[in-house]
KEPA-298811 format. One record per atom (N, C-alpha, C): residue number from 1; chain; atom name; x, y, z. Coordinates in nm, 3 decimals, always signed. Layout:
SEBA  resi  chain  name       c1       c2       c3
SEBA   NUM      A    CA        X        Y        Z
...
***
This chain:
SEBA  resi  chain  name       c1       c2       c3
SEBA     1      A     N  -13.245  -12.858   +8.123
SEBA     1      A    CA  -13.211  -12.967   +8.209
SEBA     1      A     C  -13.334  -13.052   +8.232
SEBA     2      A     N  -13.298  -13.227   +8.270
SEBA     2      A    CA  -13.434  -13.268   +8.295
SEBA     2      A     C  -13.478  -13.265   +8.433
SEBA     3      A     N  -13.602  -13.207   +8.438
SEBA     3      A    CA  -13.667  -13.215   +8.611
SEBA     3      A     C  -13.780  -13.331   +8.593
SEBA     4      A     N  -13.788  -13.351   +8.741
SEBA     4      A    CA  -13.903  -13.478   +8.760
SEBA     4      A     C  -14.013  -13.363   +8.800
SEBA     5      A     N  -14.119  -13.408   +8.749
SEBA     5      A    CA  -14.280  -13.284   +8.723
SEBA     5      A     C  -14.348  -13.389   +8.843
SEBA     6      A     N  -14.398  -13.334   +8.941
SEBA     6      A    CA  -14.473  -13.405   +9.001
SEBA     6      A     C  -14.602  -13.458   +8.950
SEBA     7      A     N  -14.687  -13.587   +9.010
SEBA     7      A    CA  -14.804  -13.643   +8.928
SEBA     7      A     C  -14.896  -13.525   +8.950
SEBA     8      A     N  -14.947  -13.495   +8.828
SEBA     8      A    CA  -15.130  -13.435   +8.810
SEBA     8      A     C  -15.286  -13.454   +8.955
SEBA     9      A     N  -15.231  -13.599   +8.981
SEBA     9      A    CA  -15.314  -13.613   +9.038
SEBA     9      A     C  -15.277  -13.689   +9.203
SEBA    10      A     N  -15.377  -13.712   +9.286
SEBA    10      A    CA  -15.291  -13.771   +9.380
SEBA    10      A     C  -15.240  -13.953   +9.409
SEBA    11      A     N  -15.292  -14.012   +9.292
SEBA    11      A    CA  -15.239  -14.150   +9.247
SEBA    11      A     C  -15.182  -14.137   +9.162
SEBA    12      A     N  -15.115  -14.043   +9.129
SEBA    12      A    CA  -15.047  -14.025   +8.949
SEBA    12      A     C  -14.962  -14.088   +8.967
SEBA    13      A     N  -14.821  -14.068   +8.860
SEBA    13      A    CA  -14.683  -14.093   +8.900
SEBA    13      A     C  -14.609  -13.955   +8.852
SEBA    14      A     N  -14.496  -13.948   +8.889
SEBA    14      A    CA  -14.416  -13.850   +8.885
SEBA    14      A     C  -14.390  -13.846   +8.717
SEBA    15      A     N  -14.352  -13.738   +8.625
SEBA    15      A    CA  -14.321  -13.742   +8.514
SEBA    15      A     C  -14.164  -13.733   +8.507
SEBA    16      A     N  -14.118  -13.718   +8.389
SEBA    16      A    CA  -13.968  -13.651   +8.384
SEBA    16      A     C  -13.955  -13.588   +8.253
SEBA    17      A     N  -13.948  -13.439   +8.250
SEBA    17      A    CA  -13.956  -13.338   +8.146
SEBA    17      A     C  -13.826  -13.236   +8.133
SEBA    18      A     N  -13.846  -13.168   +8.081
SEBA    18      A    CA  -13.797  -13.046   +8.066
SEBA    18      A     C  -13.760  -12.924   +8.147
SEBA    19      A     N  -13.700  -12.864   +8.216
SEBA    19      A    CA  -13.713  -12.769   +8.259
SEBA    19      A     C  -13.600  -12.617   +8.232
SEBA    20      A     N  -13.643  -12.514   +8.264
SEBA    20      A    CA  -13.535  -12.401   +8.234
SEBA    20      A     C  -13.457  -12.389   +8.386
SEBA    21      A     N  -13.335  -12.376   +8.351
SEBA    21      A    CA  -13.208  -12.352   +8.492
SEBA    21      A     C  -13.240  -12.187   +8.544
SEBA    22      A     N  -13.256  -12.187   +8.669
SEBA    22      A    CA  -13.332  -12.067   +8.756
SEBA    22      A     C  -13.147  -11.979   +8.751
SEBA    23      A     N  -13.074  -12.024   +8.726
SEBA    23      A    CA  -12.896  -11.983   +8.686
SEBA    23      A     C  -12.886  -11.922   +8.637
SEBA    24      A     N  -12.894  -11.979   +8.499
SEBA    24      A    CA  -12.870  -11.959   +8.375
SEBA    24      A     C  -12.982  -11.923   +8.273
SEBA    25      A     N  -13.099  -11.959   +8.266
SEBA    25      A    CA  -13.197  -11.903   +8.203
SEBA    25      A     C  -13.249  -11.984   +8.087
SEBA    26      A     N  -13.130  -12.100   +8.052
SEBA    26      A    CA  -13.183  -12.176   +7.963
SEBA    26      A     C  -13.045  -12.159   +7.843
SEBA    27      A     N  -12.944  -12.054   +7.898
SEBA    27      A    CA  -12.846  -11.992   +7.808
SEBA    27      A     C  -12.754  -12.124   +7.802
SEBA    28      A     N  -12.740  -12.244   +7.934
SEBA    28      A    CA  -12.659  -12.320   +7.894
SEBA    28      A     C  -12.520  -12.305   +7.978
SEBA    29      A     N  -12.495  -12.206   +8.056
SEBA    29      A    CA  -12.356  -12.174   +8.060
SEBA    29      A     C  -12.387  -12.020   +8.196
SEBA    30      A     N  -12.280  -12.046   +8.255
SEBA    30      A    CA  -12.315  -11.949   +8.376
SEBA    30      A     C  -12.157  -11.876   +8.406
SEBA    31      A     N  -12.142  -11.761   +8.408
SEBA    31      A    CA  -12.027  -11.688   +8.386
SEBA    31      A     C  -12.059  -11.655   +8.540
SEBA    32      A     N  -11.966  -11.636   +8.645
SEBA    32      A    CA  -11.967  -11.623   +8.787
SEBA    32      A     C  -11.778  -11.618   +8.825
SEBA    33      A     N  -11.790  -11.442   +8.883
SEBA    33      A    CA  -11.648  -11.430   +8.964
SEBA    33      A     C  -11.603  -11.561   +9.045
SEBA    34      A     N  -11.453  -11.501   +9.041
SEBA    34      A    CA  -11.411  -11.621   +9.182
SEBA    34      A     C  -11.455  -11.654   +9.304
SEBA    35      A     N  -11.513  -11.549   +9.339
SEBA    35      A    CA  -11.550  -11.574   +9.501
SEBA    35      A     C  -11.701  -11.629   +9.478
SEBA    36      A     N  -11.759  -11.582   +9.394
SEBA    36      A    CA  -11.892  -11.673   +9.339
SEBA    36      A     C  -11.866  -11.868   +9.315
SEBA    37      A     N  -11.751  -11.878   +9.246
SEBA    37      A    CA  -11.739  -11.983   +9.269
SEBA    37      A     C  -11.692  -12.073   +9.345
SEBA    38      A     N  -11.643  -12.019   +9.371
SEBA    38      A    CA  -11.595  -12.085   +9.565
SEBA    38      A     C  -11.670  -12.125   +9.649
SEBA    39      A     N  -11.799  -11.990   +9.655
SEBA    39      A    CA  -11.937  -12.036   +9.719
SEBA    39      A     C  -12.018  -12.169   +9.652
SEBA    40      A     N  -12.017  -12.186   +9.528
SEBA    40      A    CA  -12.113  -12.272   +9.476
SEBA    40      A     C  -12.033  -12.421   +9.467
SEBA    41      A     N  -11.911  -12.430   +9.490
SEBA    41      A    CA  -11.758  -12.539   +9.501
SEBA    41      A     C  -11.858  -12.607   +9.610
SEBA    42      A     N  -11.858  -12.504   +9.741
SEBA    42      A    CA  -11.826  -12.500   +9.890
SEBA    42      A     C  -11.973  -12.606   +9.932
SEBA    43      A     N  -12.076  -12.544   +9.804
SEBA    43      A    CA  -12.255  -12.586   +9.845
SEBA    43      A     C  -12.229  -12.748   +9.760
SEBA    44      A     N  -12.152  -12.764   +9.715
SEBA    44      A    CA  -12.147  -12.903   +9.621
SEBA    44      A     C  -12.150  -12.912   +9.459
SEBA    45      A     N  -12.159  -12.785   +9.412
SEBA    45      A    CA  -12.150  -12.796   +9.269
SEBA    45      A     C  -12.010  -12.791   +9.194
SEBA    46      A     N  -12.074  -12.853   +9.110
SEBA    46      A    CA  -11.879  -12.936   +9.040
SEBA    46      A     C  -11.860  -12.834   +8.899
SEBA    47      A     N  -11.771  -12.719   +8.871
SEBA    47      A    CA  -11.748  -12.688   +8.738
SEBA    47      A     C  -11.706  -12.779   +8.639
SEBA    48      A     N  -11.779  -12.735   +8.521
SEBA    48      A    CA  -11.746  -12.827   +8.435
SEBA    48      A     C  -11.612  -12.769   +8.389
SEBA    49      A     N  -11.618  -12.658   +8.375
SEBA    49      A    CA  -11.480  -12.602   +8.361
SEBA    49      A     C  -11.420  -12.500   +8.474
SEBA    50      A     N  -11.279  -12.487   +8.467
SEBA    50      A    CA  -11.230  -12.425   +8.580
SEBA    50      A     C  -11.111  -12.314   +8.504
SEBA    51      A     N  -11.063  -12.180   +8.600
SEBA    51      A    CA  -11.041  -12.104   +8.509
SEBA    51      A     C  -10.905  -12.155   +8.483
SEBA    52      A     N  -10.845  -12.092   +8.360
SEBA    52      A    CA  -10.701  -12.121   +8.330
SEBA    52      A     C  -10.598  -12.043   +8.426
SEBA    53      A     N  -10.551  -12.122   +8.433
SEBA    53      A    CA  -10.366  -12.067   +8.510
SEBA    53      A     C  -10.313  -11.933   +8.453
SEBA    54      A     N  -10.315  -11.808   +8.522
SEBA    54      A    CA  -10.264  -11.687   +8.431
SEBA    54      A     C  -10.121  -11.624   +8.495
***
């Protein structure tokens, strides 16, 4: 994902790089029960996918 790197110095400017997801690990994709996602719904995060109708 991209993160903003703060400046080097204290007149710098901010960068915008690279970073690894503290989630997911960099895997891309985050597998989490229902009640896991309910919590993360509830904090503001949007699934990109949602489970199927069974």
């Amino acid at each position: 994902m991209q993160v903003i790197h703060p400046p080097d110095d204290k007149d710098g400017e901010p960068t915008l790089g690279w970073g690894r997801c503290d989630d997911c690990f960099g895997d891309g994709k985050l597998l989490v029960d229902e009640k896991e996602a309910a919590e993360k719904i509830e904090c503001g995060q949007t699934p990109t996918r949602t489970p199927a109708a069974g």
